[in-house]
N, C-alpha and C positions, 0 to 999 in steps of 0.2 A: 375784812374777815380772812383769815389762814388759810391756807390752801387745804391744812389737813383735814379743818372742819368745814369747808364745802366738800370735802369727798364724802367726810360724816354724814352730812344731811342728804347726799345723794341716795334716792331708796334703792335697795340692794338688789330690785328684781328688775331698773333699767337698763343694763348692761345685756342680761337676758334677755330681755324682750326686744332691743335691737339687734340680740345675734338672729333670736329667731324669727322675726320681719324681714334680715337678708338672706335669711335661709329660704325662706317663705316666697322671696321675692321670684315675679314671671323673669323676668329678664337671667336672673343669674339661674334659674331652672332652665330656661331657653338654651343658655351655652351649654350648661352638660349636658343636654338632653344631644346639642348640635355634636358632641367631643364623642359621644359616644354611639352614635350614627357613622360617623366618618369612622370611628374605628373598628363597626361590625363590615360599612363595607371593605377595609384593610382586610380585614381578618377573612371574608366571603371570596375578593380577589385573592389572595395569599394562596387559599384555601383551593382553588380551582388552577391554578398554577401550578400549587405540587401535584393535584391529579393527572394535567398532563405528564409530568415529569416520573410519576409512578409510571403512567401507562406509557413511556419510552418516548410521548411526541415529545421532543425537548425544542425545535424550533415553533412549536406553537406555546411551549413553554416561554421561552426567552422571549416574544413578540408579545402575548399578555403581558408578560411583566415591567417589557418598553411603551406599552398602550398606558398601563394604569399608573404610569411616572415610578415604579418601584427603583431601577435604574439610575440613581441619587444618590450622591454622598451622605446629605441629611436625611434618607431612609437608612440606609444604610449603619448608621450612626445611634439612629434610634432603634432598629431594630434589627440585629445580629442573624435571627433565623431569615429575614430575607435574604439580604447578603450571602449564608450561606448554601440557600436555594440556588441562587445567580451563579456564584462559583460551581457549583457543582453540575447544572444545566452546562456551563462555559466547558467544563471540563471533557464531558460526553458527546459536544455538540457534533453530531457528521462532517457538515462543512460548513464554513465560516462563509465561504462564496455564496454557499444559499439562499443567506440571510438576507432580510431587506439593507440598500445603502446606510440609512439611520441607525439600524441595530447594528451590523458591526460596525459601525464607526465608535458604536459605544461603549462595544466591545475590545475593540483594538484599544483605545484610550483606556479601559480600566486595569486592562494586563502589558503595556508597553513601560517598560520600568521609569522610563525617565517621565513619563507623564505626572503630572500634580495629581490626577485622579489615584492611578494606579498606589504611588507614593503613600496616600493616603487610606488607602484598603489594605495597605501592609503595616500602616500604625493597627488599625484596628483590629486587625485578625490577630497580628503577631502577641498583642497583648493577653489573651488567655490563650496557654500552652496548650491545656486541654484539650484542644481544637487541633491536635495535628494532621491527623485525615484529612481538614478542609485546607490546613496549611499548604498540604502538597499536591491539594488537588487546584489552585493558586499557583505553585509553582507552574505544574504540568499545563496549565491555560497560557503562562509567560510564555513556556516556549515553544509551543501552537504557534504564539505570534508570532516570538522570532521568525520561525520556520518559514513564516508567509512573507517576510521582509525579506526579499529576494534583487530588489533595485540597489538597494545602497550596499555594499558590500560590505565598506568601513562600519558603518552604522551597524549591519549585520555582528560581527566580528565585536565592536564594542557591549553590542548586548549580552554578546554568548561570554564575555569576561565577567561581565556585570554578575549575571545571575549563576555562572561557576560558585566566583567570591560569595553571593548571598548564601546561596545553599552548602556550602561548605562550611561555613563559619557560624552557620543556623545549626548543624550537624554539631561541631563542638563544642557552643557553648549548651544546645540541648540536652548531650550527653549527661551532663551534671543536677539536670533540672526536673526529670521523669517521676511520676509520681504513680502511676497508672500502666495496667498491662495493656490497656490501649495506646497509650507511649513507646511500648516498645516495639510492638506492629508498627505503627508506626512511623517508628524512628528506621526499622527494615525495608520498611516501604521506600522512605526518605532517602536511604543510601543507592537503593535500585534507581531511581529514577539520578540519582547524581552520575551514576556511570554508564546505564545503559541510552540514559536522555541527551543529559549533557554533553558526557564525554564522547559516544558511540554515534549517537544523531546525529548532535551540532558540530561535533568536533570532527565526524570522521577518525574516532581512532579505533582500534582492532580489538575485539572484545578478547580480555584475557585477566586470569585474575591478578595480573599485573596490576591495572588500573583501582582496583581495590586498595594493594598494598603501598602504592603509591598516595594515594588517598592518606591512609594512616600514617605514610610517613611524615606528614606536614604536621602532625599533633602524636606526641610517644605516646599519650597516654589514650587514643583512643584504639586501639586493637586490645588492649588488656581489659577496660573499659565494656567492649563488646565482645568477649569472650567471655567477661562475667554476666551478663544479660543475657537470661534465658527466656526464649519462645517458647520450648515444652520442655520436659525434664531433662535430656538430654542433647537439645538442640540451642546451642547460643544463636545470637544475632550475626557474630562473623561466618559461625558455619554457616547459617539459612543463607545468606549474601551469596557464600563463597559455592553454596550448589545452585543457588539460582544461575549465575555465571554459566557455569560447568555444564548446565541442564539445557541453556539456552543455546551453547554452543555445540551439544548432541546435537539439538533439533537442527540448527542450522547443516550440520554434515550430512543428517538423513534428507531435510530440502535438497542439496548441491547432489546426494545420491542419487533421490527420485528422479529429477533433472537428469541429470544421464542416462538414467534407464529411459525416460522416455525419449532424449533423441536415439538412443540405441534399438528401440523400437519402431521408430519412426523411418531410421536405416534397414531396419528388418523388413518392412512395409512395402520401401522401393525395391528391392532388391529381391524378395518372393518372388512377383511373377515371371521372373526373368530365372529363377534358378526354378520354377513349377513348367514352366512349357519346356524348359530344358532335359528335363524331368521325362517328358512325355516324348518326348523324338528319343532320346536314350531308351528307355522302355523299348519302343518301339523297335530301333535300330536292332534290340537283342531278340525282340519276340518274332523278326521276321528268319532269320536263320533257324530256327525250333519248330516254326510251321511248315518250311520247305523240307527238314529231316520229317516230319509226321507224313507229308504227302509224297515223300520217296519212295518210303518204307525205311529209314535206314532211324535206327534207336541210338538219339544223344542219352548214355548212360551221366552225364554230368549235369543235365540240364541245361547248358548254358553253353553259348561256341566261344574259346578262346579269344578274346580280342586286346587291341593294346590300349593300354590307358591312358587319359588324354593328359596333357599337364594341363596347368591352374589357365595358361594364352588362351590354351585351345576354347575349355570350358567357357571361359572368359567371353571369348569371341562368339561362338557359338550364342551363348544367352544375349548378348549381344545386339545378334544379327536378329536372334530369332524374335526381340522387343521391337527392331527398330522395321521389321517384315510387318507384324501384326499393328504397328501403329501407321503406317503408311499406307497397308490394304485397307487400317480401319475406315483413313482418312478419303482412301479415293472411293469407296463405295460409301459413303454416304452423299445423301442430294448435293450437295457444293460439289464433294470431286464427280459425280455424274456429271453435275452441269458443265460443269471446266472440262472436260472431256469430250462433251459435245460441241463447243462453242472449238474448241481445238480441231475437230474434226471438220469442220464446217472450214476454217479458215485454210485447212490442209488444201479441200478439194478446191476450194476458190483461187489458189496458188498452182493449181496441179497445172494448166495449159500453160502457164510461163513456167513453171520448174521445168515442163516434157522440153517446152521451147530449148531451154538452156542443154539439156542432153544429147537432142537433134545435132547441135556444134558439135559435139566431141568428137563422133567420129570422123567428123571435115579435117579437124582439126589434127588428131591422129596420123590421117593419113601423109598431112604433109609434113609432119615430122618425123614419119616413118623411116623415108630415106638417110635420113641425118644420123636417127639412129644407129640405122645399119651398118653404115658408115664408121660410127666412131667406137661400134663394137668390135669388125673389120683392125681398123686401126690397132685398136688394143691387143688383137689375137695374134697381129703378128708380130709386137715387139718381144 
């Protein structure tokens, strides 16, 4: 018989009735039933994770999401908003030291560049542009890490080039690819953290809008580029950059201000009571001549009796004396210097019969050098 006439005589309602028997079936109901338990608890954990992260705990954040295995390439892979929960907890975390040894270890591998993990969260992110916020909040966790890689220096130093080259060259070809006003924040954001992170953090270089123009000069056409790209109607993307610079380096001169005014106050502080009790014996000094005219009878028409004025030595000395008086009375009239006082006195009188002894000599003594004396006075008087 043909093949095509056993399909013929096949009844046309078998086909159906075997889809719907393994539709039907327990077993293949079993696994969906199982696929979709496992992904309300994903979704319940997920879901308790970002409330830490709302309410600001972000190390109980980061530890749920290392307890429930989220922390995975193959999570990661399948699902994008975990990933970008992880980066962004990584991003705000306080300190990395806090962490359990497991979780930053998991952490340090997912942001150390040369790592195969890290390597691989940069395929994925980098793939929808859309996402640049989380791109750079990725960047800002790399060089967290750097910053903590304080043993290898080389090693140091190769990273800080490493991820220079990345975010520069993410920068350029960016520029041509925006599609979104969220793109051009940003792409704003993206060049701050290149100068102030990179080049000022890592690099130790001197904030100035040097480091900007320098920047644009490795690509001609990104300064035109970002003069045409408006943040509001009259603000580009070079100007917003080029005052955030400018704004950061006010604050920093009003800190180095503050700073001096407070050791200048600090100099005030020591220096008061020594010109305040100097103060008072001056007073003094002038209000005793004006009391002795009241009890004379004799009227100072000037109020004041002529005196000379000190130079800065006198003054000087004077305050001086009069700190280093008040901190030594302060010292011996408290219990210690009573004590040491008394113990001195004690040891005086316990001394005094052999000290008198030693005195008793003198005059033995004396007397028999008297003559000699006399003698070589004599001598003297008559040459």
């Amino acid at each position: 018989m043909a093949a095509s006439e056993i399909m013929n005589n096949v009844p046309t309602y078998a086909l159906d009735s075997s889809l719907r028997d393994l539709l039907n079936d327990d077993l293949f109901n079993k696994n969906d039933e199982t696929t979709n338990s496992r992904n309300d608890e994903i979704n319940e954990i997920f879901q308790e994770c970002l409330n830490f992260f709302i309410k600001r705990e972000i190390n109980n954040c980061l530890e749920k999401m290392s307890e429930a295995g989220f922390i995975d390439l193959a999570v990661f892979k399948a699902n994008s908003m975990i990933l970008d929960l992880f980066i962004s907890a990584c991003d705000i975390v306080p300190n990395l030291n806090e962490l359990g040894l497991t979780l930053k270890g998991e952490i340090l591998n997912a942001f150390t560049l040369d790592d195969p993990r890290c390597i691989e969260i940069q395929k994925i992110i980098f793939k929808d542009l859309n996402k640049l916020l989380v791109i750079n909040k990725f960047f800002r966790c790399c060089i967290k890490v750097i910053q903590l890689n304080e043993d290898d220096c080389m090693k140091r130093e190769g990273y800080i080039l490493e991820i220079e080259s990345i975010i520069s060259n993410f920068i350029f070809s960016y520029t041509t690819k925006m599609r979104t006003t969220v793109d051009i924040f940003g792409l704003q954001e993206l060049i701050e953290i290149f100068i102030l992170q990179v080049k000022v953090r890592l690099e130790h270089k001197k904030l100035s809008e040097k480091l900007y123009w320098t920047l644009c000069k490795t690509s001609t056409s990104l300064s035109p580029t970002l003069q045409g790209l408006y943040l509001s109607k009259d603000v580009s993307i070079e100007n917003a950059v080029l005052a955030s610079i400018n704004n950061k380096l006010q604050k920093d001169k009003m800190k180095y201000k503050d700073k001096q005014k407070g050791v200048k106050q600090k100099l005030h502080h020591f220096q008061e009571p020594l010109l305040h009790d100097d103060s008072k014996e001056q007073s003094m000094v002038e209000n005793e001549p004006n009391q002795r005219n009241s009890t004379d009878g004799v009227v100072d028409y000037s109020g004041t009796i002529p005196h000379k004025a000190k130079n800065d030595i006198t003054v000087f000395t004077g305050s001086f004396w009069t700190a280093l008086k008040h901190h030594f009375t302060g010292k011996l009239l408290n219990k210690n210097g009573l004590l040491l006082g008394g113990l001195l006195l004690i040891l005086c009188v316990k001394r005094y019969k052999s000290l008198m002894a030693i005195f008793r000599h003198v005059p033995t003594a004396f007397r028999s050098v008297y003559p000699h004396i006399v003698g070589l006075l004599k001598l003297l008087a008559s040459i």
